[in-house]
Each structure stands twice: as structure tokens, then as C-alpha cells.
C-alpha positions as CSV (number, residue, x, y, z in Angstrom):
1,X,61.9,66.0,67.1
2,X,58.9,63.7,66.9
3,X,58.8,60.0,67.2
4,X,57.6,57.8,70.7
5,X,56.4,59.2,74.2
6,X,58.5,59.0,77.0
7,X,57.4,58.6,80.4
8,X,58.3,57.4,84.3
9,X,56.2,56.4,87.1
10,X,56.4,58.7,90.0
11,X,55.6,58.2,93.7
12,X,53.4,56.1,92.8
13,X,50.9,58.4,90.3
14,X,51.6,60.5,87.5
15,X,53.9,60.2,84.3
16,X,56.6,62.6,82.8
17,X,56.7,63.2,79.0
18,X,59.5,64.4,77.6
19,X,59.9,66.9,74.1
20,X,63.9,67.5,73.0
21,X,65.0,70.4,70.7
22,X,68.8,69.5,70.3
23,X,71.1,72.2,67.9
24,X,72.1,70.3,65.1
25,X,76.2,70.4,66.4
26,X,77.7,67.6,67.4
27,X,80.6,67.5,70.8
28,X,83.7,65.8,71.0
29,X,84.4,62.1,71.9
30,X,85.7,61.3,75.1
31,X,87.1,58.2,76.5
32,X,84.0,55.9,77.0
33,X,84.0,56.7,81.0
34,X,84.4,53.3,83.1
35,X,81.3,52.0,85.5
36,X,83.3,49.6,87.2
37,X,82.2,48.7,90.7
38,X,78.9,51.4,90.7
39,X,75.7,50.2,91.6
40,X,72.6,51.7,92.2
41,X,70.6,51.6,95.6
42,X,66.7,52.2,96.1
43,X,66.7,55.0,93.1
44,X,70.2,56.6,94.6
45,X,73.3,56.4,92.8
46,X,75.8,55.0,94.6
47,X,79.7,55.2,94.2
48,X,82.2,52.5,95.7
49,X,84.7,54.2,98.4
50,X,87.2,53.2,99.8
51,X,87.7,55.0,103.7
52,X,91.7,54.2,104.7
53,X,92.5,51.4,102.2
54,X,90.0,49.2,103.6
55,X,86.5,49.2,101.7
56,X,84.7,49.2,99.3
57,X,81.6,50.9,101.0
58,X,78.5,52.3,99.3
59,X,78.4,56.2,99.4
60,X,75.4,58.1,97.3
61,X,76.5,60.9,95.0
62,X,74.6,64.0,96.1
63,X,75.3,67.1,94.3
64,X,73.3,69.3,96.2
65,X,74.9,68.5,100.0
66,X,77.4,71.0,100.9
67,X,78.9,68.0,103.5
68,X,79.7,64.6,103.3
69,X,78.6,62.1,105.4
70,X,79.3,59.0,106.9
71,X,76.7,55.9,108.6
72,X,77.4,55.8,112.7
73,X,77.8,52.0,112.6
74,X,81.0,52.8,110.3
75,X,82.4,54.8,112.1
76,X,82.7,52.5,115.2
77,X,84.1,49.5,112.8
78,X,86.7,51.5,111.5
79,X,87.4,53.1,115.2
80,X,87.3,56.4,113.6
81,X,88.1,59.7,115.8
82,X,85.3,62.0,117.0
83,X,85.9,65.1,115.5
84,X,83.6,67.2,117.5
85,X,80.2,69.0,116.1
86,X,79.4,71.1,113.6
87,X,76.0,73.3,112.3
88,X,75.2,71.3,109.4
89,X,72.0,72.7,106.3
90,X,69.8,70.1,105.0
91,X,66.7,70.2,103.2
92,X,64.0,71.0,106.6
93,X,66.1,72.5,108.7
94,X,69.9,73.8,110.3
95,X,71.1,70.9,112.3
96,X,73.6,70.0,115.0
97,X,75.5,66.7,114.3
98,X,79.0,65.0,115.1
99,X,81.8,64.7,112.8
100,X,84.6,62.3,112.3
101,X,87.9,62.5,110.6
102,X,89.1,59.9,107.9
103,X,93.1,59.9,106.6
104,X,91.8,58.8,102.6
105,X,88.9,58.8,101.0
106,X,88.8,57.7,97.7
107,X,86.9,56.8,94.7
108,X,87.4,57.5,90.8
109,X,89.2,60.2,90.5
110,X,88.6,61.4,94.1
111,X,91.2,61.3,96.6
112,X,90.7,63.5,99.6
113,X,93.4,63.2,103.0
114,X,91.7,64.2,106.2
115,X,88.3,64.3,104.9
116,X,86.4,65.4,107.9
117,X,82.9,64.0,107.4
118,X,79.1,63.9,109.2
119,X,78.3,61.1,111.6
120,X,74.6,60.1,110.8
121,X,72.4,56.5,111.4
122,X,71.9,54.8,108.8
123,X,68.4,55.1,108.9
124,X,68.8,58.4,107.2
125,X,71.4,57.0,104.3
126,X,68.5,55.1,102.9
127,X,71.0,52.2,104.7
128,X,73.8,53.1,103.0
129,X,77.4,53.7,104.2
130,X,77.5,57.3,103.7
131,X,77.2,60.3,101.0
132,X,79.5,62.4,99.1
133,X,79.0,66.1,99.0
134,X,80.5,68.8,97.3
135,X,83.0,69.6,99.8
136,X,84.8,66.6,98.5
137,X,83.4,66.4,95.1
138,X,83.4,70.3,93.5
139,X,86.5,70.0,91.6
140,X,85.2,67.0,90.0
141,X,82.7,65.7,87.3
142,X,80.2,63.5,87.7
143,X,79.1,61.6,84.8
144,X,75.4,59.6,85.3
145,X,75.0,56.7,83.0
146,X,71.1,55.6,82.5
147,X,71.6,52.6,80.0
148,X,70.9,49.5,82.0
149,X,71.5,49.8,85.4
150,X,72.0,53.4,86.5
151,X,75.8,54.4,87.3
152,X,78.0,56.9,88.4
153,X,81.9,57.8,87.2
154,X,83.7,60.1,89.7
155,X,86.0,61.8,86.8
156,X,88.8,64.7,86.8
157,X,87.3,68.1,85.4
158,X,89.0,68.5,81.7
159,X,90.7,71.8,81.9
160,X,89.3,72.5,78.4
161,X,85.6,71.9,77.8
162,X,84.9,68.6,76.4
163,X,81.8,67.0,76.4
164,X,80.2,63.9,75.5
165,X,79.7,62.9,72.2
166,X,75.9,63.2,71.0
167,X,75.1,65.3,74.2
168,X,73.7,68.9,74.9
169,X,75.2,71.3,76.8
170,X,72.5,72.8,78.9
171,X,73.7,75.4,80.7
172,X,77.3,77.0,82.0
173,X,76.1,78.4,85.2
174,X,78.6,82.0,86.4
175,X,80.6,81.8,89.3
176,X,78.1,83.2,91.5
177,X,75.7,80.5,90.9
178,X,78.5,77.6,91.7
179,X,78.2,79.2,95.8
180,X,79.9,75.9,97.9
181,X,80.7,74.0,94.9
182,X,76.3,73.5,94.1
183,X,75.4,73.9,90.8
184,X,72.7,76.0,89.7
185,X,71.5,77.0,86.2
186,X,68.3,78.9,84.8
187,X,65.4,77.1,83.7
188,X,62.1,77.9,82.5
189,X,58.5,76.8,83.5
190,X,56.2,77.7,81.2
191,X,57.3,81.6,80.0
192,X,57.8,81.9,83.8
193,X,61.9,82.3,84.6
194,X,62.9,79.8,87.4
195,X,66.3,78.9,89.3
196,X,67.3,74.9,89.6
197,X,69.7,73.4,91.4
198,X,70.8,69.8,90.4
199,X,70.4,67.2,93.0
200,X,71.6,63.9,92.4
201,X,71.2,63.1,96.1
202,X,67.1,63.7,95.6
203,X,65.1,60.6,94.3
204,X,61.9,63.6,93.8
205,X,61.8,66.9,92.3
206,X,61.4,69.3,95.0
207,X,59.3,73.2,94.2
208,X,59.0,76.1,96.2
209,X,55.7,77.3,96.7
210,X,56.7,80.7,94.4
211,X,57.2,78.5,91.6
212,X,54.1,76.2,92.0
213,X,52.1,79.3,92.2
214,X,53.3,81.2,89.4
215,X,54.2,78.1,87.3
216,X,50.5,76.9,87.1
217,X,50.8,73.4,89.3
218,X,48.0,71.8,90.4
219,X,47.3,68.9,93.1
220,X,48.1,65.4,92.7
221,X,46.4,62.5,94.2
222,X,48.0,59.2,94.1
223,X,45.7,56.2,93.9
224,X,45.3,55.9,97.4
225,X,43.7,58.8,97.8
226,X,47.0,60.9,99.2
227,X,48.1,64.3,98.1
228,X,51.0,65.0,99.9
229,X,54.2,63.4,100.6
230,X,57.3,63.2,102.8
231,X,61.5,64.4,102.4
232,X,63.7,63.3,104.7
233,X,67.2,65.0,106.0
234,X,70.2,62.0,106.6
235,X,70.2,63.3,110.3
236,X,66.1,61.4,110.1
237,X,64.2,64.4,110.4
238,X,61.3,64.2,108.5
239,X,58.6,67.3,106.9
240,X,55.8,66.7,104.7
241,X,55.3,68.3,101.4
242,X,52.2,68.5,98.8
243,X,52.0,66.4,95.9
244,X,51.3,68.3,92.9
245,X,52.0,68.3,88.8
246,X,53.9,71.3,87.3
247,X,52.7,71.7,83.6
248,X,55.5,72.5,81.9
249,X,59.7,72.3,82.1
250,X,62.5,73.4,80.3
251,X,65.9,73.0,80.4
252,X,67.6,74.7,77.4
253,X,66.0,73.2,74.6
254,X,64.7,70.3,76.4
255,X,60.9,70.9,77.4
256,X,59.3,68.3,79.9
257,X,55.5,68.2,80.5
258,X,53.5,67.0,83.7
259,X,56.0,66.8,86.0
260,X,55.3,65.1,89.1
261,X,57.0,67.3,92.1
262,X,56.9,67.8,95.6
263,X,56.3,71.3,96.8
264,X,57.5,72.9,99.9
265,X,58.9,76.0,101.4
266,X,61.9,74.3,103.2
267,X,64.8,75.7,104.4
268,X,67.2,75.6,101.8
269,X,65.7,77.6,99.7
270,X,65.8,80.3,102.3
271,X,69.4,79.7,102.7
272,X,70.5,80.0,99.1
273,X,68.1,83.3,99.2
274,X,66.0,81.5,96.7
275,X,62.3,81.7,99.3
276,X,60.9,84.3,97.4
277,X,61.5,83.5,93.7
278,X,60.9,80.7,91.3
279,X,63.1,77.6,92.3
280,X,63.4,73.7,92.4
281,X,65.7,71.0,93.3
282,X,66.5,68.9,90.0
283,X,66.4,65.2,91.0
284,X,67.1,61.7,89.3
285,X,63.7,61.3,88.8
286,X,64.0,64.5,86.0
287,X,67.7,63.4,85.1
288,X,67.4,59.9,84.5
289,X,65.1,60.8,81.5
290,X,67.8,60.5,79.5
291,X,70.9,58.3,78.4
292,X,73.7,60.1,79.8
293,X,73.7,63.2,82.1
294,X,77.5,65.3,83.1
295,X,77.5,67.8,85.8
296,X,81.1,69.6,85.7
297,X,81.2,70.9,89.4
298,X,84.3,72.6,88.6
299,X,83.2,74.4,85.3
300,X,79.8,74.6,86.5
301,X,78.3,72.8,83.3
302,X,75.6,70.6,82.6
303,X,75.2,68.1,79.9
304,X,72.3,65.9,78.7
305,X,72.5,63.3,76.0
306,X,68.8,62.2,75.0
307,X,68.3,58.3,74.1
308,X,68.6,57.2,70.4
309,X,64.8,57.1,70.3
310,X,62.7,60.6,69.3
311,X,60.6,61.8,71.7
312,X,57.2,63.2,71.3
313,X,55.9,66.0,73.6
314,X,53.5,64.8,76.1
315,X,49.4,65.2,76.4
């Protein structure tokens, strides 16, 4: 350890420093994973798809949606089929919404027939063309790049575990903690034990109030004098949450100072039975801390690889 501070800007306050303890082992090389057509679209990363040959479109990689969906305006260019409605769980709330049914769907190493997917406005995609879920995605492994330009490889699941060469495996989460192909692994704040699902479809780090309580967080104010903030589900409906700075985060032996969340009891947490107990929503702003970040769906892994440069704890 030991060396320069690390931090990111936040909603517009606040900073994230960064301490890394890393086991002194090193993992296996793999293939140097290709980035070709993957972008990177107002902090979401993005994936090219291709929706029955024609493409590509812009779909963002969310590995905490249990469905994947699809922007309206698509739909009617590519005279895709209604597929009737279905009860769909996001972030606020259990919503009604339309479906529609695409013959192939593919991208990297993805290629699902008769993908039957969400119907949302854009509006709610951040503009984008759609997202990919785990229903499609949790045999998979996603591997987020950070060098440069953020991007996203859509890669087969090795059947034996090989990671990434300089990175740390974080955490092998048990079956029952991989429910409808989400990942979640233990972390700590503090001394204070604490559940956390990784969500690369999140731009913000998202805290029950149990954990904010217990974990010692304390109010935020941005500059303009604001202490709360907003989520938003893709279907557009929007909830406020309260700004505040959890003091302390680990992740294996990776410990993370001032983090700047959002708190709110919402409903997921009440549907993964997760109301009453420490837990958060991991998002980019957290993972793109470092170089390189894996998430196995399939083996239920996580992987970190730090940047070159040490990393001092924060103040």
C-alpha cells in the first residue's frame, strides 16, 4: 500500500478515496478481452446489439435488472410484435409495462432467439436503445474496462476459474445469493456486516436506511445548497432519495473512505428481503475506481484489478 490519493467527483459534491490491501498472488493471463464497438453513454456503459441482423443499437449493461428492455421508438422501426404485459420490479416500485418479442439478439458472446423484452420511452434509457438484464446476460461475464474511455466485453463464462492477470478476486458469492442471475456478495462498512449487490446499470451508489444508520453516514449538501437527490426507474418514474457520505467501505481487502451515496428505503430492497438489514446497490461510480472490474454472472464472482499507481487511504 501507500503511494497517491485517489478520488472522483460525485453528484456534484463530495470525493471517494480509495485504500487497497491486495494478497501478494498473482492470477492467470487471459486473452486481452476485445472493446471493439463499446462506447460509453452519460456515465452508463453501453454494449453494441445487434436486434435481427439489423443494428448496431446502444443497450446499457445493467447487472442488477432482472429484465431487459427495449426503447418504444425501436420497437415501431423494426415493426416488432406486441408481446402482451408483464409485472416488471425496478428500483421504486412493481410496475406494469408491455413487452415485445425479438428472433436474435446479440452482442459479444451473447446470442439469445426469442428474447422477449420490456417496451419503455426512451426517456427512461437515459436515450438509449435499450438495456440488457440478467435474464439474457446470467450465463455470461461481463468484463468493465476503465483505461481511457470506459468499456464493456460481453464474454463466455470460463468453465474453470480464470481471472485476470494482476486482479483480485473479491468475493465468490453461494448459489443462494446469485437469486435471478443478480449478484450479491458480503461487504463490510466499518466493523458493521453489510450485503451489496453489483449494479452496473446504476451511475450512484444506492443505501438502505439500515445501513446508513448503523454504518455511521451523515448528510451531504452539494454546493447548491441540496441534500437530497433523485433515481429513476426506465418505465420514468421518479422518487427522491437523501444525499449522504458513508464513512467507510470494504470490499475484501479493498477499503473505500467517504463515499458519496444516495439513501433510500426503495423497493428492491424489500423484494430481495434485504429492508431490514445492511445493504447497498454497488454502482459505477464505486467500480470505476479501478482499472479493470469482472463480474462472472455464471460463477457468481467478482474481480477488481487496482491501477498501477498506489493508493493512499483517504482523510
Amino acid at each position: 500500500m501507500a503511494g497517491a490519493n485517489l478520488t472522483r467527483r460525485m453528484m456534484g459534491a463530495g470525493g471517494l478515496a480509495a485504500a487497497l490491501a491486495l494478497p501478494g498472488f498473482a492470477r492467470s493471463q487471459d486473452p486481452a478481452p476485445s472493446f471493439t464497438n463499446q462506447n460509453q453513454h452519460r456515465g452508463l456503459l453501453t454494449a453494441a446489439v445487434m436486434i435481427n441482423d439489423r443494428g448496431p443499437y446502444a443497450f446499457a449493461i445493467d447487472s442488477a435488472a432482472n429484465t431487459s428492455v427495449i426503447a418504444q421508438d425501436l420497437v415501431v422501426g423494426l415493426g416488432l410484435p406486441d408481446a402482451g404485459e408483464v409485472a416488471m420490479h425496478t428500483l421504486i416500485a412493481e410496475e406494469r409495462a408491455g413487452t415485445t418479442r425479438v428472433a436474435r439478439l446479440r452482442t459479444g458472446a451473447l446470442d439469445a432467439r426469442e428474447a422477449r423484452l420490456v417496451v419503455s420511452d426512451r426517456g427512461g434509457l437515459e436515450g438509449l436503445d435499450g438495456l440488457l438484464g440478467t435474464d439474457l446476460l446470467r450465463d455470461l461475464r461481463l468484463v468493465l474496462n476503465f483505461r481511457g474511455r470506459a468499456q464493456v466485453n460481453v464474454a463466455r463464462s470460463p468453465r474453470a476459474r480464470r481471472g485476470l492477470a494482476g486482479a483480485q478476486l473479491i468475493a465468490r458469492a453461494p448459489g443462494e445469493q446469485r437469486f435471478n442471475g443478480l449478484l450479491m456478495v458480503e461487504a463490510m462498512a466499518g466493523f458493521l456486516p453489510c450485503k451489496a449487490i453489483v449494479d452496473t446499470g446504476a451511475q450512484a451508489t444506492v443505501i438502505n436506511t439500515a445501513l446508513a444508520q448503523q454504518g455511521g453516514a451523515r448528510p451531504m449538501v452539494q454546493q447548491d445548497g441540496s441534500s437530497r437527490g433523485g433515481v429513476e426507474s426506465v418505465t420514468g418514474r421518479k422518487a427522491l432519495a437523501d444525499l449522504m457520505l458513508l464513512p467507510e467501505l470494504q470490499l475484501g481487502g479493498i477499503r473505500l473512505t467517504q463515499a458519496p451515496v444516495l439513501v433510500g428505503d426503495f423497493h428492491a430492497f424489500d423484494l430481495w428481503g434485504l429492508s431490514d438489514q445492511p445493504a447497498l446497490l454497488l454502482g459505477l461510480d464505486i467500480l470505476s475506481l479501478f482499472q479493470t472490474v469482472v463480474i462472472d454472472l455464471r460463477r457468481g464472482e467478482l474481480l477488481l484489478r487496482p491501477w498501477r499507481a498506489q493508493l493512499a487511504p483517504g482523510r
